[in-house]
Gaussian input, Z-matrix of N, CA and C with variables (Angstrom, degrees):
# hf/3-21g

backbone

0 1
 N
 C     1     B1
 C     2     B2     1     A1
 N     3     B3     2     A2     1     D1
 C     4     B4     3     A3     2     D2
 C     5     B5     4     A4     3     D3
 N     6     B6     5     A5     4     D4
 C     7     B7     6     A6     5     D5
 C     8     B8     7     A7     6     D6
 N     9     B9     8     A8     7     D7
 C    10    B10     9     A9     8     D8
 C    11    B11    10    A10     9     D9
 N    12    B12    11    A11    10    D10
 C    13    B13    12    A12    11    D11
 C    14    B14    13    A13    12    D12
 N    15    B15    14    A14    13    D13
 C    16    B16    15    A15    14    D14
 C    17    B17    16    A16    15    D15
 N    18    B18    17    A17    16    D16
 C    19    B19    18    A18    17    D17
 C    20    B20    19    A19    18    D18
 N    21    B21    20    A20    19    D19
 C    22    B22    21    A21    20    D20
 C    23    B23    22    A22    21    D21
 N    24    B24    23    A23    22    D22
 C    25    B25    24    A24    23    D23
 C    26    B26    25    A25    24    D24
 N    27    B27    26    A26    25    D25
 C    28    B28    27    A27    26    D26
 C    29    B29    28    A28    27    D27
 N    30    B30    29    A29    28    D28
 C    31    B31    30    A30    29    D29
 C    32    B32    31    A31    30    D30
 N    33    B33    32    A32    31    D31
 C    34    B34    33    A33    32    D32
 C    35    B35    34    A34    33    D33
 N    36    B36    35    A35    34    D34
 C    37    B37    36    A36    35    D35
 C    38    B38    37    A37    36    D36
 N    39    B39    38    A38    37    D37
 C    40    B40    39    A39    38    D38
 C    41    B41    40    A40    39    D39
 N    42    B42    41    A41    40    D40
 C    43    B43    42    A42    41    D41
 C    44    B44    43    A43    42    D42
 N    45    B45    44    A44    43    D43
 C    46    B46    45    A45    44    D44
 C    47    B47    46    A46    45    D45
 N    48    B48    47    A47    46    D46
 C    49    B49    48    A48    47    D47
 C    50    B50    49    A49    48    D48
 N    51    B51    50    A50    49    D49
 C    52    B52    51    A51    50    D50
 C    53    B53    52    A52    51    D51
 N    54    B54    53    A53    52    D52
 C    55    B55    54    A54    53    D53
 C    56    B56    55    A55    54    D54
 N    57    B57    56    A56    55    D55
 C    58    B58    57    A57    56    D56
 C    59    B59    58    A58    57    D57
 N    60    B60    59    A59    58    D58
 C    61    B61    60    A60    59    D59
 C    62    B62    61    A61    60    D60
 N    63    B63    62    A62    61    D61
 C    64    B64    63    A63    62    D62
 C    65    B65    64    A64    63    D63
 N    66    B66    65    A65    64    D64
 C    67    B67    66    A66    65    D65
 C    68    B68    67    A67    66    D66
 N    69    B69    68    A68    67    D67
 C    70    B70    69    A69    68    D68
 C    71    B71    70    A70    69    D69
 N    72    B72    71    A71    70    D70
 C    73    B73    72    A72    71    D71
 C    74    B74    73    A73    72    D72
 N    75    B75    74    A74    73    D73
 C    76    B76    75    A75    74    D74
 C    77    B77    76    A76    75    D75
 N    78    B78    77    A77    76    D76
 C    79    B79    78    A78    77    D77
 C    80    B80    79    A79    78    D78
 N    81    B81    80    A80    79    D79
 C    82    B82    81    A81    80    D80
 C    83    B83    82    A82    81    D81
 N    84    B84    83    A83    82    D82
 C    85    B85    84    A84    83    D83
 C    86    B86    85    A85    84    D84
 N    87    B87    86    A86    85    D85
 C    88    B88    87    A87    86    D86
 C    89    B89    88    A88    87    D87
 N    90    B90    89    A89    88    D88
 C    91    B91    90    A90    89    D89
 C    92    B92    91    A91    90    D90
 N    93    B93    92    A92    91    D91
 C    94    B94    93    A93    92    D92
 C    95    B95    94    A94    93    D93
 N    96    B96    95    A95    94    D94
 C    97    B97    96    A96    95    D95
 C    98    B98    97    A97    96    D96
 N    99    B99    98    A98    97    D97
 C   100   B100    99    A99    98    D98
 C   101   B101   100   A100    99    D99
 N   102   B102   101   A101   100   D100
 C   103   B103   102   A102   101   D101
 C   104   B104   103   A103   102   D102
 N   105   B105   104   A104   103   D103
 C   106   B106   105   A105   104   D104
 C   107   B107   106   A106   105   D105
 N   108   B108   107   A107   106   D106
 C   109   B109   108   A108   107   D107
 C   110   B110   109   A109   108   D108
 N   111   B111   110   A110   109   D109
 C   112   B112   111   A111   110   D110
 C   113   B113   112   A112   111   D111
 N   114   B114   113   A113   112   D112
 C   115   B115   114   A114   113   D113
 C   116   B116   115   A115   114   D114
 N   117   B117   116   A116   115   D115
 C   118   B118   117   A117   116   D116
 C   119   B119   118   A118   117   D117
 N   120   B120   119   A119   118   D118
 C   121   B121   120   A120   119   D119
 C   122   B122   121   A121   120   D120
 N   123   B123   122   A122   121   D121
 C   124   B124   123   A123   122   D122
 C   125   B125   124   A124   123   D123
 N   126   B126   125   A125   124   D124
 C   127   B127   126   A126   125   D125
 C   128   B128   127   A127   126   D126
 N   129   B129   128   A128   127   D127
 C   130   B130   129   A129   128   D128
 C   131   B131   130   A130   129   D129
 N   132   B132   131   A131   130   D130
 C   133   B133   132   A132   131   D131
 C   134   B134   133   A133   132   D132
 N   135   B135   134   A134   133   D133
 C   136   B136   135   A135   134   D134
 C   137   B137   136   A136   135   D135
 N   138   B138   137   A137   136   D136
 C   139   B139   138   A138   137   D137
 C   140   B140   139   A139   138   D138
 N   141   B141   140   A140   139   D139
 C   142   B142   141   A141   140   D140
 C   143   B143   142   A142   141   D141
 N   144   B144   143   A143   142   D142
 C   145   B145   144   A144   143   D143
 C   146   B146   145   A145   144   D144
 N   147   B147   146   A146   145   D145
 C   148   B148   147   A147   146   D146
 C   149   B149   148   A148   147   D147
 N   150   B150   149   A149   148   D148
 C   151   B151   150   A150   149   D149
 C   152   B152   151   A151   150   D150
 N   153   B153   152   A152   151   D151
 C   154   B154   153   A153   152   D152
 C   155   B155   154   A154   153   D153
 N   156   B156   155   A155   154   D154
 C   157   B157   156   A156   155   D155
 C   158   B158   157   A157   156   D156
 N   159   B159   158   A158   157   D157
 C   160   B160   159   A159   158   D158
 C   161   B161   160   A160   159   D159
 N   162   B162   161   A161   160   D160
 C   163   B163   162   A162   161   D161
 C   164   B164   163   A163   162   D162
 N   165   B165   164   A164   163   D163
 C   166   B166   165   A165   164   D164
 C   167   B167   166   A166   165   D165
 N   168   B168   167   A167   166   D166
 C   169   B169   168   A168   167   D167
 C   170   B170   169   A169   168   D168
 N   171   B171   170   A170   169   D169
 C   172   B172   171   A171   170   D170
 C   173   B173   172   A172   171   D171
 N   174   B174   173   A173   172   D172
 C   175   B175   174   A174   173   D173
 C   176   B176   175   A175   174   D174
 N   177   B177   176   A176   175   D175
 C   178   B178   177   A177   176   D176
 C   179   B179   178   A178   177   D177
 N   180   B180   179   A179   178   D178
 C   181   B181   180   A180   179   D179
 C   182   B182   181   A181   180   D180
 N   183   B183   182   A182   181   D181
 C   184   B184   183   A183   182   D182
 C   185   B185   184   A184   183   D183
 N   186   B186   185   A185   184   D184
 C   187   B187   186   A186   185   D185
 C   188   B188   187   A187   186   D186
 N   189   B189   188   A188   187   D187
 C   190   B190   189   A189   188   D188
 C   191   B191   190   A190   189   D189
 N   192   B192   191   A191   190   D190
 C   193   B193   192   A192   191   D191
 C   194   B194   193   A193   192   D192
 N   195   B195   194   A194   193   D193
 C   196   B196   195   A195   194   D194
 C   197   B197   196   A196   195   D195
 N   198   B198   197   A197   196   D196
 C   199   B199   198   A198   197   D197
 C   200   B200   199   A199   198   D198
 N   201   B201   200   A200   199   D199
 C   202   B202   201   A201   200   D200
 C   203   B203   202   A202   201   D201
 N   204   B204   203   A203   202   D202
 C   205   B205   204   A204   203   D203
 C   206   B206   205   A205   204   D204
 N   207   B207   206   A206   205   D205
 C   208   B208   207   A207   206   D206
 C   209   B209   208   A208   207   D207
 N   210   B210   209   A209   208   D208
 C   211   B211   210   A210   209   D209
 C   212   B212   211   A211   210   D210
 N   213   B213   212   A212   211   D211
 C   214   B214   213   A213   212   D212
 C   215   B215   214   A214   213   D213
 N   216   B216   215   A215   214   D214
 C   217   B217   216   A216   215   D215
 C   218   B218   217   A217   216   D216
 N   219   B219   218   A218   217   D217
 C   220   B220   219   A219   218   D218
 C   221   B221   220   A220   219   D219
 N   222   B222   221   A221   220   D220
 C   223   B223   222   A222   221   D221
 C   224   B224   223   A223   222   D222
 N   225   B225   224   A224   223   D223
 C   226   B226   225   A225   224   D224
 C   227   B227   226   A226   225   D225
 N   228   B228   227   A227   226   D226
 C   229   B229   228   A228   227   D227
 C   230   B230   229   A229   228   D228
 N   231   B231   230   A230   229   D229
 C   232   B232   231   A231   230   D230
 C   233   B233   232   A232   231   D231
 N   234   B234   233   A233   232   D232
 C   235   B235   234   A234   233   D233
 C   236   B236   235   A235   234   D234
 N   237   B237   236   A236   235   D235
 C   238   B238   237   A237   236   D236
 C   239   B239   238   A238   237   D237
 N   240   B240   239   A239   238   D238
 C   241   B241   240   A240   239   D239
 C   242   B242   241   A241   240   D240
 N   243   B243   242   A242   241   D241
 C   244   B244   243   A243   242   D242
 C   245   B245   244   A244   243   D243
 N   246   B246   245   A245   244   D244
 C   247   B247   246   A246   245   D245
 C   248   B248   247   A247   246   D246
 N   249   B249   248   A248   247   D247
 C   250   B250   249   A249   248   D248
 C   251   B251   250   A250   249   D249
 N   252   B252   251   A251   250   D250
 C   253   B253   252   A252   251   D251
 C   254   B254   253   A253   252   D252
 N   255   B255   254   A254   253   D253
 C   256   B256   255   A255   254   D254
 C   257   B257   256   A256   255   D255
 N   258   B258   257   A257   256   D256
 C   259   B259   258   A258   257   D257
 C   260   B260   259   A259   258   D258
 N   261   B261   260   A260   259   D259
 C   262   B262   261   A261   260   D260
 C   263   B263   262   A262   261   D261

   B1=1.4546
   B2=1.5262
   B3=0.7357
   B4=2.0849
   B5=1.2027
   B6=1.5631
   B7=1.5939
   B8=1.3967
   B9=1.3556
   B10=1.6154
   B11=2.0997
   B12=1.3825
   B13=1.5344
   B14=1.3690
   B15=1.1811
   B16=1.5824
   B17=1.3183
   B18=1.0792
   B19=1.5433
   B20=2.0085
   B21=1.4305
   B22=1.9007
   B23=1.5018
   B24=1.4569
   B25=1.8903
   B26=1.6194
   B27=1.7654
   B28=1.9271
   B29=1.6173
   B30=1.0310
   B31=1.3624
   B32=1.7516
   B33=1.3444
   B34=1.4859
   B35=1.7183
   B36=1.4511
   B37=0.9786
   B38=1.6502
   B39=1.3405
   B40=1.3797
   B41=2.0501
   B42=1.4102
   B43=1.3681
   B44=1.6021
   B45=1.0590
   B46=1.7463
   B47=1.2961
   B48=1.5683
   B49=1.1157
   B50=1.4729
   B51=1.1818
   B52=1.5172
   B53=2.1578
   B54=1.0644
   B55=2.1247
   B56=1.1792
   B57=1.5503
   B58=1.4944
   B59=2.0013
   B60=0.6825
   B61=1.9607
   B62=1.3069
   B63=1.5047
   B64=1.1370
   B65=1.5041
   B66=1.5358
   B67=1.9655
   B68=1.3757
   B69=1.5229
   B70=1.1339
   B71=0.9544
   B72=1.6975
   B73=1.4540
   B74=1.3844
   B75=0.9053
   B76=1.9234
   B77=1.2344
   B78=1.2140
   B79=1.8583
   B80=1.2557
   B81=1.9114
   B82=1.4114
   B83=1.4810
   B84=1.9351
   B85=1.6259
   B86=1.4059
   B87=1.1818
   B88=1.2726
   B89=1.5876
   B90=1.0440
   B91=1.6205
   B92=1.4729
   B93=1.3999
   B94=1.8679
   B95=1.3682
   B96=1.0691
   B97=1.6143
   B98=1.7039
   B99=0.8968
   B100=1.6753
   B101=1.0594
   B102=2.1381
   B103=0.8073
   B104=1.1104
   B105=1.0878
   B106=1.4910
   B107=1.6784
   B108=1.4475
   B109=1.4777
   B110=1.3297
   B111=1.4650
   B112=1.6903
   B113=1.7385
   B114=1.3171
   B115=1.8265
   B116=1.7504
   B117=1.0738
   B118=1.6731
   B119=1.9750
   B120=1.3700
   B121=1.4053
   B122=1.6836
   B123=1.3256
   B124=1.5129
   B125=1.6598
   B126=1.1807
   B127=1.3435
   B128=1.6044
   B129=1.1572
   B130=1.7358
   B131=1.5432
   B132=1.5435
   B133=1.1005
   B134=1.5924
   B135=1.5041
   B136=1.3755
   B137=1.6464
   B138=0.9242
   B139=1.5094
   B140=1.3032
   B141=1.3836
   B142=1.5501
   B143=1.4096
   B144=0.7698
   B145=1.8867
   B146=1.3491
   B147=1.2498
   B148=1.6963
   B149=1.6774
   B150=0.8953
   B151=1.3659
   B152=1.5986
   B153=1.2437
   B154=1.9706
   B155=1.6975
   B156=1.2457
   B157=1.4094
   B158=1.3924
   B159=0.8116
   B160=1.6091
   B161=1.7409
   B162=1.2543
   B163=1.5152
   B164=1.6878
   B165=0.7876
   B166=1.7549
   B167=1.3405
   B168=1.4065
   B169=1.3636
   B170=1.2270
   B171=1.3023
   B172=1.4445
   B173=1.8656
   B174=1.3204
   B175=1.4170
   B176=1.6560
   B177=1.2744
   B178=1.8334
   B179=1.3408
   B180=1.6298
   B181=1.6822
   B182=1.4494
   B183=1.7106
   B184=1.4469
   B185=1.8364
   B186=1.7244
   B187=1.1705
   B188=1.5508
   B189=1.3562
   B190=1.8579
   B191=1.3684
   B192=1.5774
   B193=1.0083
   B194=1.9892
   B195=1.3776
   B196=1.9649
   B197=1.5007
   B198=1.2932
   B199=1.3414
   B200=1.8162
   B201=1.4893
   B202=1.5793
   B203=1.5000
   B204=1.4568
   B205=1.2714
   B206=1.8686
   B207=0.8760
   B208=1.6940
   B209=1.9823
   B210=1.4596
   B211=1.7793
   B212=1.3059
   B213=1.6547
   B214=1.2027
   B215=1.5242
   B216=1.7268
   B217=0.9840
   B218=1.9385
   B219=0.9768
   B220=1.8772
   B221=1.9198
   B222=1.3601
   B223=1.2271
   B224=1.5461
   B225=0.8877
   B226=1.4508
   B227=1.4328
   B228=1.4763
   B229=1.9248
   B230=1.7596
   B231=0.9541
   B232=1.3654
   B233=2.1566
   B234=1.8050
   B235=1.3560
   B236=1.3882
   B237=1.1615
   B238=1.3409
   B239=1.3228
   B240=1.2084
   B241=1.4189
   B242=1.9001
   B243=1.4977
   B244=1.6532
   B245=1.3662
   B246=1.0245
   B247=1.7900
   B248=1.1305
   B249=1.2463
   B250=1.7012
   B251=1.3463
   B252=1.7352
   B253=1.4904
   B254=1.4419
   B255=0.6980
   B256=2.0238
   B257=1.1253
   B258=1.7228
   B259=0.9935
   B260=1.5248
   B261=1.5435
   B262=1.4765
   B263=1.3112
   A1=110.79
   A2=118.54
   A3=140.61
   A4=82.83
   A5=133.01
   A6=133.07
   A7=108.76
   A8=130.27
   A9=147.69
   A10=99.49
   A11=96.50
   A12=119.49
   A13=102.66
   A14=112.08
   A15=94.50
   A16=101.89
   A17=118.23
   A18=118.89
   A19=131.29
   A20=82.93
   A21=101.51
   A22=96.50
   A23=126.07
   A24=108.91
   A25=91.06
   A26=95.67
   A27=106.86
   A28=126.20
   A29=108.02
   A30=140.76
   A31=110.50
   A32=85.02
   A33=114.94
   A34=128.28
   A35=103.22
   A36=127.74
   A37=106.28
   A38=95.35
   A39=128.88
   A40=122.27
   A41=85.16
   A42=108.28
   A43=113.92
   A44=105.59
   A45=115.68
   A46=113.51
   A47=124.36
   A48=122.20
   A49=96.28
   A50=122.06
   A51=119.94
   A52=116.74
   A53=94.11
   A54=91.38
   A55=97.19
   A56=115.26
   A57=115.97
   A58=92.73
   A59=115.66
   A60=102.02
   A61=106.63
   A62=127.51
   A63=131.24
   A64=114.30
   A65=97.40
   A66=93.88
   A67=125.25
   A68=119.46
   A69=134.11
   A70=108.25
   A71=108.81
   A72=119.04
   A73=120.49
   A74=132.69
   A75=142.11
   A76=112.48
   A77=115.18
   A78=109.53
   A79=128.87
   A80=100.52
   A81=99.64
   A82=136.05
   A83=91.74
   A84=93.35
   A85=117.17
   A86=142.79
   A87=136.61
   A88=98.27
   A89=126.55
   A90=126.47
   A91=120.30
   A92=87.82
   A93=92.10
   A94=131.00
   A95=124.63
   A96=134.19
   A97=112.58
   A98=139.51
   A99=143.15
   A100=127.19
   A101=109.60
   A102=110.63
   A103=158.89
   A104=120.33
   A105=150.82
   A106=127.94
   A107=81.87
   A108=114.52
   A109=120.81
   A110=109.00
   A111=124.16
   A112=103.13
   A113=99.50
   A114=111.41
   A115=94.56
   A116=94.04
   A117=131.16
   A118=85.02
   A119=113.64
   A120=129.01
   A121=106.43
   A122=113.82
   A123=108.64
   A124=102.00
   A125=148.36
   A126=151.89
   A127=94.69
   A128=108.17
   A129=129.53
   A130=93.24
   A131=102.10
   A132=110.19
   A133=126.64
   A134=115.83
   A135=116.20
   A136=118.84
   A137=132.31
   A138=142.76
   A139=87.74
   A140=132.29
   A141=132.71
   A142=97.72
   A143=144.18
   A144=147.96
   A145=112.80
   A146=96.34
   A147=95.49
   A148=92.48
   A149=148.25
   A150=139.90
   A151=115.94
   A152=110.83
   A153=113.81
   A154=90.13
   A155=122.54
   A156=123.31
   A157=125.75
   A158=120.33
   A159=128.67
   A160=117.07
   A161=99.89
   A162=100.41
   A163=102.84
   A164=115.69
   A165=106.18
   A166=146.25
   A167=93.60
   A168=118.52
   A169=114.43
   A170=117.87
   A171=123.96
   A172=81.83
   A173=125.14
   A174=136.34
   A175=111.93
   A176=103.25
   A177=114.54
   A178=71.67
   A179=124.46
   A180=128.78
   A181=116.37
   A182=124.51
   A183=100.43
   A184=132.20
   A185=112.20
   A186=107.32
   A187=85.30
   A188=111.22
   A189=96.93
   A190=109.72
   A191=106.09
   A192=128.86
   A193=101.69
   A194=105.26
   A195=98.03
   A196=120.18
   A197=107.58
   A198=83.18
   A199=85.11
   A200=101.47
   A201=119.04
   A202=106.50
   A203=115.91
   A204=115.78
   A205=95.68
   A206=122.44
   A207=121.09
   A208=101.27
   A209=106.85
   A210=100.05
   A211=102.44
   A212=126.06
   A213=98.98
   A214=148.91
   A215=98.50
   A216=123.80
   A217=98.71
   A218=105.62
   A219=114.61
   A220=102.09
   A221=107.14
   A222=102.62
   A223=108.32
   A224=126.41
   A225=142.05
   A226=125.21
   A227=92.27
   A228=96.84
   A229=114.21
   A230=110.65
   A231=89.15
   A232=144.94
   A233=87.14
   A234=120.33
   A235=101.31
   A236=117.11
   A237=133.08
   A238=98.18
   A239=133.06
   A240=139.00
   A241=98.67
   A242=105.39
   A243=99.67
   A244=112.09
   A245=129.92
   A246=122.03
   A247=108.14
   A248=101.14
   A249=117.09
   A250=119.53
   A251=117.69
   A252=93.32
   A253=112.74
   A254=120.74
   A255=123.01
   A256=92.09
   A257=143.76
   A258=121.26
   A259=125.36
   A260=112.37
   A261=112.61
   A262=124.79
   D1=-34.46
   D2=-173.61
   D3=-66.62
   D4=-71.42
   D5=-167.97
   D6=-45.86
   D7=-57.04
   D8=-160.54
   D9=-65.03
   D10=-46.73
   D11=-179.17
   D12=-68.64
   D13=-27.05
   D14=-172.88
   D15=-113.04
   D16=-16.19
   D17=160.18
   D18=-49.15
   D19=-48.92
   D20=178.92
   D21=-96.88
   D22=-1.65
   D23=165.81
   D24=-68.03
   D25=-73.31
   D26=179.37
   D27=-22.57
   D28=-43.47
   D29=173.42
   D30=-41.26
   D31=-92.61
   D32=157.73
   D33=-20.59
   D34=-53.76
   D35=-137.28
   D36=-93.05
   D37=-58.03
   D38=-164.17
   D39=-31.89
   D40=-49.01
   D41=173.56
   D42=-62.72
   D43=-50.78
   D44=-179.99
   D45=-69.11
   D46=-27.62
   D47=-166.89
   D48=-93.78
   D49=-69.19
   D50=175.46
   D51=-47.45
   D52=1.68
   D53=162.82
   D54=-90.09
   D55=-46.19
   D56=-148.05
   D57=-84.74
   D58=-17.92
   D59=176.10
   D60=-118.07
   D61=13.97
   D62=148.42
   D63=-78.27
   D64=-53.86
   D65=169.52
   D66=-83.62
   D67=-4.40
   D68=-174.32
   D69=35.22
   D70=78.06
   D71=178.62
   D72=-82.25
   D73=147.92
   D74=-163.53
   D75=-85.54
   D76=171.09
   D77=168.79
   D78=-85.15
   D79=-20.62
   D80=-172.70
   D81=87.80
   D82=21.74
   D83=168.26
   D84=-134.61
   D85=-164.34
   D86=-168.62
   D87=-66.15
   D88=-23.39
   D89=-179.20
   D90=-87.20
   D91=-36.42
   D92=175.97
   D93=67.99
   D94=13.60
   D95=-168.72
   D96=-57.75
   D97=135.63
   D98=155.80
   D99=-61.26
   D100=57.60
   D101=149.72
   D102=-93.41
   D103=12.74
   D104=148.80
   D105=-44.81
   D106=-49.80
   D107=178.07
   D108=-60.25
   D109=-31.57
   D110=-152.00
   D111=-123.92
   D112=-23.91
   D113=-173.64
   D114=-66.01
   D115=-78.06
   D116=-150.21
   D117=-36.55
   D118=-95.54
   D119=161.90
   D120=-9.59
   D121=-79.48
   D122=-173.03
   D123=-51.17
   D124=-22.25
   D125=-145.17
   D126=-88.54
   D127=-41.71
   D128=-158.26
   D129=-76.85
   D130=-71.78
   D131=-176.83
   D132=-43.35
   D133=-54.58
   D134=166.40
   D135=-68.66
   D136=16.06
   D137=-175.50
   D138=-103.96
   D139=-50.99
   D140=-165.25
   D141=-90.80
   D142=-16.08
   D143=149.39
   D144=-43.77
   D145=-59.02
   D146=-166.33
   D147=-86.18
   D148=-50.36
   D149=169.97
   D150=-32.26
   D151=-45.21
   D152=177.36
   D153=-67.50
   D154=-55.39
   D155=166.99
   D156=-25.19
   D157=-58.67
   D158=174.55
   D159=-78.77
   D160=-35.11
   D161=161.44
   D162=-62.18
   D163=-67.49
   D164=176.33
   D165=-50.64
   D166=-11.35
   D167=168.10
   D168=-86.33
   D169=-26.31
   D170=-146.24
   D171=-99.86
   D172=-43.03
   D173=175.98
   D174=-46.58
   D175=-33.15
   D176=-143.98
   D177=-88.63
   D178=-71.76
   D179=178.58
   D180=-34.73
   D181=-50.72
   D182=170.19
   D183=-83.44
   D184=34.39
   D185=-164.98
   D186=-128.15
   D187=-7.14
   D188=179.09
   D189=-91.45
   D190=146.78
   D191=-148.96
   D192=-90.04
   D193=-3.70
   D194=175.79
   D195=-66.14
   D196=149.72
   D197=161.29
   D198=-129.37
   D199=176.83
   D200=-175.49
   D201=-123.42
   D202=143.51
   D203=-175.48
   D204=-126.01
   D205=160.76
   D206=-166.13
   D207=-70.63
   D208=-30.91
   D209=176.41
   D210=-56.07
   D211=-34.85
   D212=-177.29
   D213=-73.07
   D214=4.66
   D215=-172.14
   D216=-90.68
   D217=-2.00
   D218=-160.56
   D219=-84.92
   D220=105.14
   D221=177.47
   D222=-92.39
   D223=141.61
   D224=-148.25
   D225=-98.31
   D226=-63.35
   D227=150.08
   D228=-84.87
   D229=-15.45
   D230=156.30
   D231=-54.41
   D232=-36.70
   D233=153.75
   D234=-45.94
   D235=-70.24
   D236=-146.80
   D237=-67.94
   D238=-38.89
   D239=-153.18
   D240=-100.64
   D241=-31.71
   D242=161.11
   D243=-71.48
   D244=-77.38
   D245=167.89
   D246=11.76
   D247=-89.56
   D248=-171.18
   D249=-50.15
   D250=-28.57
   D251=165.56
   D252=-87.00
   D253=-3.89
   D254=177.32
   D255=-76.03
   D256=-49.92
   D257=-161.34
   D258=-82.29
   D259=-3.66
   D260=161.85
   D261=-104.04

């Protein structure tokens, strides 16, 4: 889903971001900084970061060798500690 999402941001995006740091358009206040210019682009860019990110994660997860069975999910004194309030 992250891939598809970051596909139609990029998508989306691309055109607007590349006018705006092509003209390095301003913000529009007494200071004027290029942030417009610098947002938009970095936005794209780190969207496709964390997307190679998660592809790699998602790689690293299907190459380990555990497997999980549902007991292992079974906390033990936790049991133990429900019991005991049912039983008073």
């Amino acid at each position: 889903m992250i891939c598809v999402f970051s596909f139609c941001l990029v998508w989306g995006g691309y055109n607007e971001a590349l006018l705006k740091f092509t003209r390095m358009e301003k913000y529009g206040t007494a200071w004027n900084p290029p942030i417009p210019a610098t947002i938009k682009p970095l936005i794209l860019i780190l969207i496709v970061i964390v997307t190679i990110q998660a592809i790699s994660n998602l790689i690293a997860d299907w190459n380990k060798d555990e497997t999980h069975s549902p007991e292992d999910e079974i906390d033990q004194t936790e049991i133990e500690n429900i019991r005991r309030t049912l039983e008073k």
